[in-house]
Every structure is written in structure tokens, then in C-alpha cells.
N, C-alpha and C positions, 0 to 999 in steps of 0.2 A: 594610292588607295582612295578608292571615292567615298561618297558620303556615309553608303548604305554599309560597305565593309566596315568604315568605321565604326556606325553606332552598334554592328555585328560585332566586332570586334571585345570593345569596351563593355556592352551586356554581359557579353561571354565569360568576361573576367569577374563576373559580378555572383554570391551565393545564393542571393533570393532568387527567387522568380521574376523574370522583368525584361518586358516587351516593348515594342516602339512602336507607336501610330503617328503617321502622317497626318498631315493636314487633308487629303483625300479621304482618311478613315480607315485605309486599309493598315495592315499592319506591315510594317518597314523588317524588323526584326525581332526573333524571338530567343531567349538563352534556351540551356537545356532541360534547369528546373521547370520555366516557363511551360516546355514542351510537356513534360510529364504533369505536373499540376494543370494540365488545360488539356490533355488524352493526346495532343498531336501538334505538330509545326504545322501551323496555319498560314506561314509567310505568304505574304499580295492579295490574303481576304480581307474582307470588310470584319472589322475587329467585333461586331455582332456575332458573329457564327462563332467566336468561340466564347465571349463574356456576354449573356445575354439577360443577367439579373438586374433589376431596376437603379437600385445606387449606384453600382462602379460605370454604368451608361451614361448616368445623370452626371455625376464625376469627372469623368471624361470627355463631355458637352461642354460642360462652361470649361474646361481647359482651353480646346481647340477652339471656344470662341477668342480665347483671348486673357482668361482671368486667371490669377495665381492659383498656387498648385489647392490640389483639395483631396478630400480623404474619405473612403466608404468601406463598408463592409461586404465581402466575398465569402460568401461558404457552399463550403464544397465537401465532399465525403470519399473515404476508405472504407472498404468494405462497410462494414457496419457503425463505424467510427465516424463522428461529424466533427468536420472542423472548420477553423475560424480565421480566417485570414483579413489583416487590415492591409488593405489597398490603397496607395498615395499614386496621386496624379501629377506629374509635374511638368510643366511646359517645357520645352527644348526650343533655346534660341527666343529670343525675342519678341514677345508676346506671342507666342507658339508658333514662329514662322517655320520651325522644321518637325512641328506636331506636339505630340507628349510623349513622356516615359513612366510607365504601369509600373511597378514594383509588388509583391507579396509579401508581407512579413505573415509569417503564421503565429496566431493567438491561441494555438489548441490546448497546448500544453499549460501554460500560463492561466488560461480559463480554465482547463482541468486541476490544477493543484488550488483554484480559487475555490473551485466547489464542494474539493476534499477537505480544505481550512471550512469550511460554511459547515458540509455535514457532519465534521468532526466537532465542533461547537456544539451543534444542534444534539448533536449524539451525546456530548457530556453533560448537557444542560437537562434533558432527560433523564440519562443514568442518575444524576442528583436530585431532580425535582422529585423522585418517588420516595425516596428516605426522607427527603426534606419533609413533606406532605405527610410522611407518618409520623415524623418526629414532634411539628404542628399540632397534629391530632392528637396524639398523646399526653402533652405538654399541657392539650385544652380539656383534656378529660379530668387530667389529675388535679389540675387546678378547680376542676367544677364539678363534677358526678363521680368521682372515686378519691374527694378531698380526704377523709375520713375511713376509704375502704382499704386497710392496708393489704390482705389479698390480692386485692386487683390492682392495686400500687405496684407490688412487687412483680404481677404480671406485667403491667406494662411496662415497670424500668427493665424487664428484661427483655422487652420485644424492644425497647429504644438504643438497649446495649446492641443489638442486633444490626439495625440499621446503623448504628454510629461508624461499627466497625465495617459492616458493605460498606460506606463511605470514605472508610480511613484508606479501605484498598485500592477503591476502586483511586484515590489522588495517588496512594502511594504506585499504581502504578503506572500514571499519568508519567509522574516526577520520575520513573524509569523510563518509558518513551524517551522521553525530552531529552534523558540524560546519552541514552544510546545513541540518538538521532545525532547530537552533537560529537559520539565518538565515532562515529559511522567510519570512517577513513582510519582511524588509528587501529591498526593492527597491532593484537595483542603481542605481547614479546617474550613473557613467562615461560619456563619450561613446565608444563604441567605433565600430574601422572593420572589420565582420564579413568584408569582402573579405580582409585581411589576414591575419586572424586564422584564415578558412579555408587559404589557403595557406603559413601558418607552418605548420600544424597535419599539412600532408600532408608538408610539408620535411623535420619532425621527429618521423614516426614515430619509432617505439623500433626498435634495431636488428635485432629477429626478423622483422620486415616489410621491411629493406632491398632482400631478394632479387626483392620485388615488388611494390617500391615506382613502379617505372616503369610499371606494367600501372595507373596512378588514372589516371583522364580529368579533367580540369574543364573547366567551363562557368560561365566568370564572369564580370558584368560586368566593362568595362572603368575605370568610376569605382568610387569610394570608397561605399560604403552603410554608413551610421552608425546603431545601437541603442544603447539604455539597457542596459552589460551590465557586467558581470567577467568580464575579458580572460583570468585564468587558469579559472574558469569555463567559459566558453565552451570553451575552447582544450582543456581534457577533454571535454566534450561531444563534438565532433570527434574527437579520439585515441582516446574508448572506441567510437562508432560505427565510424570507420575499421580499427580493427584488428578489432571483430567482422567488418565487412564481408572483409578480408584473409584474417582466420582461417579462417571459415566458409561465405566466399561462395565464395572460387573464382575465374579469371580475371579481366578486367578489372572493375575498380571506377569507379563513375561519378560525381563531384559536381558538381550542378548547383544554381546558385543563380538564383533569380527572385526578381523584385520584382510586386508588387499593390497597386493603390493602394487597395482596403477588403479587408480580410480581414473576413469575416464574427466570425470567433469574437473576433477582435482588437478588431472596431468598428472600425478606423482601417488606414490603409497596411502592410501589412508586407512582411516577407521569409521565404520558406522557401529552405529547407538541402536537398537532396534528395541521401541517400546512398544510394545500387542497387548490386547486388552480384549475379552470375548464380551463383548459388549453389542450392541442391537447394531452396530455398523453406521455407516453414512451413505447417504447417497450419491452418487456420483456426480450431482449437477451442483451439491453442496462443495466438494474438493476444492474447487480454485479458488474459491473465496475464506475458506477458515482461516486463513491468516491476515484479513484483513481486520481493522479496529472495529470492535460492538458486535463482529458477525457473529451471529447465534443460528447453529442448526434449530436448538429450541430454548428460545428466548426466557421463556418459563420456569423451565426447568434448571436453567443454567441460574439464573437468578435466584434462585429458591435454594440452591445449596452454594450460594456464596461466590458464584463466577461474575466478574466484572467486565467478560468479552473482549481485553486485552492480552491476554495470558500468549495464544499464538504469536499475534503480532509481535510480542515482546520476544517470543523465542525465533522468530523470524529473524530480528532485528541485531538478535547478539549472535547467533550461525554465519547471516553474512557477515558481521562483522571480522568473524574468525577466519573467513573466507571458505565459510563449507556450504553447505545444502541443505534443506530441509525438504524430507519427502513424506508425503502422505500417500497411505494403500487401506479403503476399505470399500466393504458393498454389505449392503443390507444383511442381518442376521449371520455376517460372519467375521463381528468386529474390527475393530481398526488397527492398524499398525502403522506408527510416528518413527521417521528414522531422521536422528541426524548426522550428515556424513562431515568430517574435519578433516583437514589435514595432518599427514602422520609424519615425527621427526623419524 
């Protein structure tokens, strides 16, 4: 085997991306990640025609002159998607008497979960700074222009009960994230009875929904349907759907539960959850995102009757848990429908 099948060889064996330059400049060998990360086997060109950004060039120069390895940055893009690859140079043989070898690590993902830790900061440091800022304010009123006004005392200790409690929520359900993200992989193991558990859940709304708590419909079987679940779990699941549907939907609310003997996405029997609400609907460009952290269709609105912009996410985060699904169906003026699908014992 000569030179070139070997460094062919040995690339080949290799996951990253990672090419070979000659001392000529051209390229000796290329693996297969190589090929697809760079659109095509460029083997016997001048290694320009396929890396032609200023760093990994520069990079690559003082290799082939002679000098230890060095390191630059390559970005490159997926459809819409930009990504970040760090590139190592490193000589081959002998102060590079048989060239360099290029490698890829991709930095995409790594930089993505950096920016998610950065806007998730930013995003709570917000959601707090605005109770904080009126708690301030009120603390300095009362102290000074309503020392003496107990009307407007009691107005304001009750606009400051307000904010305390947006704040107690919005941690307490911080401290629920945190807490699921860490069970993420442990699959519940409980025999739960989800009929139940649906109709505890409408029994005991919170009391700012009492007023229209008799406008829920259900539709439920009549027997017991049992999943692999945690009962307190689940039972938020439900109370964060329901009272979005309450808050935001508008007259009557509807839960309806069916049984299927294969869910496709399940492979096996399940059961969907189906919460409808005739409410102003969403938009379609808004669907993929409501389950992410702080998203607000309308930011205003959701804050103003006590939404902390966690609620989805949280119910995202305990379905996959269970190993089910959460599906969203709505469009403008013809409300939304939340399903979530489980697996059925």
C-alpha cells in the first residue's frame, strides 16, 4: 500500500471531517464527512477550490511552511441553519515534509445551547426586573406620598400582593423546569388511572377559574384507562392546558378523551387528551414555537392575567418524559385544540 492509500485509508477511519494537503497544496485525500461538509471529492486540486475563507488559508500556510499545528475558524451553512466549525491544522511528518491534515470539529450545537443558556438568562432577568421595578415603586410611594393615606396603602399592598405572586410563579416554575430536565430519561413507572386523573384535574382548578369552571364539557370513557405515568405530573399537565384554555379560549371548553389501539408515533395502543377551547385561535407561524421558554403569542396579554410563558414548555417537558406527544391544532377565529398523546397499558 503506498503513501496516498494509506493516509486514505486512515482519514477514512476517522468521524470528523478530515482531508490531506500535500506539500504541493493540492489535496492528497479526503474522508466522506469531508466530501459532504465541502459539496464534493475534490482529490489532486489545489486545496483553494474547496476552503477558500481567509483563516483556515492562513492556517494552513504557516503549517506547510513548517510551523506547528494551528487552529481557525470555518463556517459553513445548512439550508438556513449556520454553522461553526473549528479547524485544526496539523503537520504530517516532519516539519510537514508529507503536508498537513485539516480536521472539522463542528461547534454548532455547542454555540446553539450557549445562546439558549444566554437568552434564557436574559429572558428571566426580565420576566423579574418588571415586578421588581414595581415592587420599588410602591415601597417608595408608601414610604413617601401615601405615608399617611391608608386607601391608597391598601391599594398598593394589594397591587404588590400581585406582583409577589407573578414572581412566586414565575420561580416556582423555573424550579419545575430544572426539576424535569434532570428527570428527563426516567421514565415513569406508576400504574396510573388517566380517567381520574383527567377529572380531578377539572374538579380542582385554581380558584380564578371557579367562575367558569362549569362552561368544561368532557367526554370520557366510562372505564378506567391505565398509563405508565406521575400522577402529580400528569395532573399539571391538565391544570396548565386547562386554565390556558379558560384564560385564553373563551366560552365553553371541551375535554375529550379517546382510546386507539396503534398510535403510529407510539408503535403501540394509546390514548389522546384532546383540550379545544373556542377562543380567537393562533396563527400558524406562531405553532412551532409555543412550546418554547417565554414564547408569547401576546406577550401583554398573557402577563396581565398571570401567564409566566413557561407553562407549554413545562407541559412539553413532562409528555416526553412519559414518552408521548404533544400536538397543537389551531387557525384564526376557530380556536385551538392541545392534545396530548401517551402511551396506553
Amino acid at each position: 500500500m503506498d503513501r496516498i492509500e494509506t493516509l486514505t485509508a486512515v482519514i477514512g477511519a476517522l468521524s470528523l471531517p478530515a482531508l490531506v494537503i500535500g506539500r504541493g497544496k493540492r489535496l492528497l485525500a479526503m474522508n466522506e464527512p469531508a466530501c459532504v461538509l465541502l459539496g464534493h471529492n475534490a482529490t489532486g486540486s489545489h486545496y483553494t477550490t474547496v476552503l477558500r475563507q481567509p483563516a483556515p488559508i492562513e492556517a494552513i500556510e504557516d503549517v506547510l511552511a513548517g510551523n506547528d499545528r494551528r487552529t481557525a475558524e470555518h463556517l459553513g451553512q445548512e439550508g438556513d441553519r449556520d454553522l461553526r466549525y473549528r479547524l485544526e491544522v496539523a503537520p504530517v511528518g516532519a516539519s510537514s515534509a508529507l503536508g498537513a491534515l485539516v480536521t472539522f470539529q463542528d461547534l454548532s450545537d455547542a454555540e446553539g445551547l450557549g445562546q439558549m443558556r444566554r437568552d434564557f438568562v436574559a429572558n428571566v432577568s426580565h420576566e423579574l426586573r418588571t415586578p421588581l421595578t414595581a415592587l420599588m415603586g410602591f415601597i417608595e410611594t408608601l414610604r413617601g406620598p401615601a405615608t399617611n393615606d391608608h386607601k391608597a396603602a391598601a391599594r398598593f399592598l394589594s397591587m404588590m400582593e400581585t406582583e409577589a405572586e407573578r414572581m412566586n410563579r414565575l420561580v416556582a416554575d423555573l424550579l419545575s423546569l430544572s426539576r424535569l430536565e434532570s428527570e428527563g430519561r426516567l421514565k415513569p413507572d406508576a400504574r396510573e388511572d388517566i380517567v381520574a386523573i383527567v377529572k380531578e384535574a377539572v374538579e380542582t382548578l385554581p380558584p380564578q377559574a371557579g367562575d367558569i369552571r362549569a362552561e368544561i364539557s368532557l367526554a370520557l370513557p366510562e372505564d378506567e384507562v391505565f398509563v405508565r405515568g406521575d400522577r402529580d405530573q400528569l395532573m399539571q399537565v391538565l391544570r396548565n392546558l386547562l386554565e390556558n384554555a379558560v384564560k385564553y379560549g373563551g366560552g365553553e371548553t371541551r375535554v375529550a378523551l379517546t382510546l386507539v389501539d396503534r398510535e403510529p408515533i407510539l408503535r403501540g395502543p394509546g390514548v389522546i387528551i384532546d383540550v379545544t377551547d373556542n377562543g380567537d385561535g393562533i396563527d400558524p407561524h406562531h405553532l412551532p414555537r409555543l412550546t418554547e421558554r417565554f414564547y408569547r403569542v401576546d406577550a401583554h396579554r398573557s402577563r396581565e392575567r398571570g401567564g409566566t410563558g413557561l407553562g407549554l414548555a413545562i407541559v412539553k417537558h413532562i409528555v416526553s418524559r412519559h414518552r408521548g406527544r404533544l400536538r397543537i391544532r389551531s387557525l384564526p377565529g376557530e380556536g385551538s385544540t392541545f392534545s396530548v398523546v401517551l402511551p396506553r397499558l
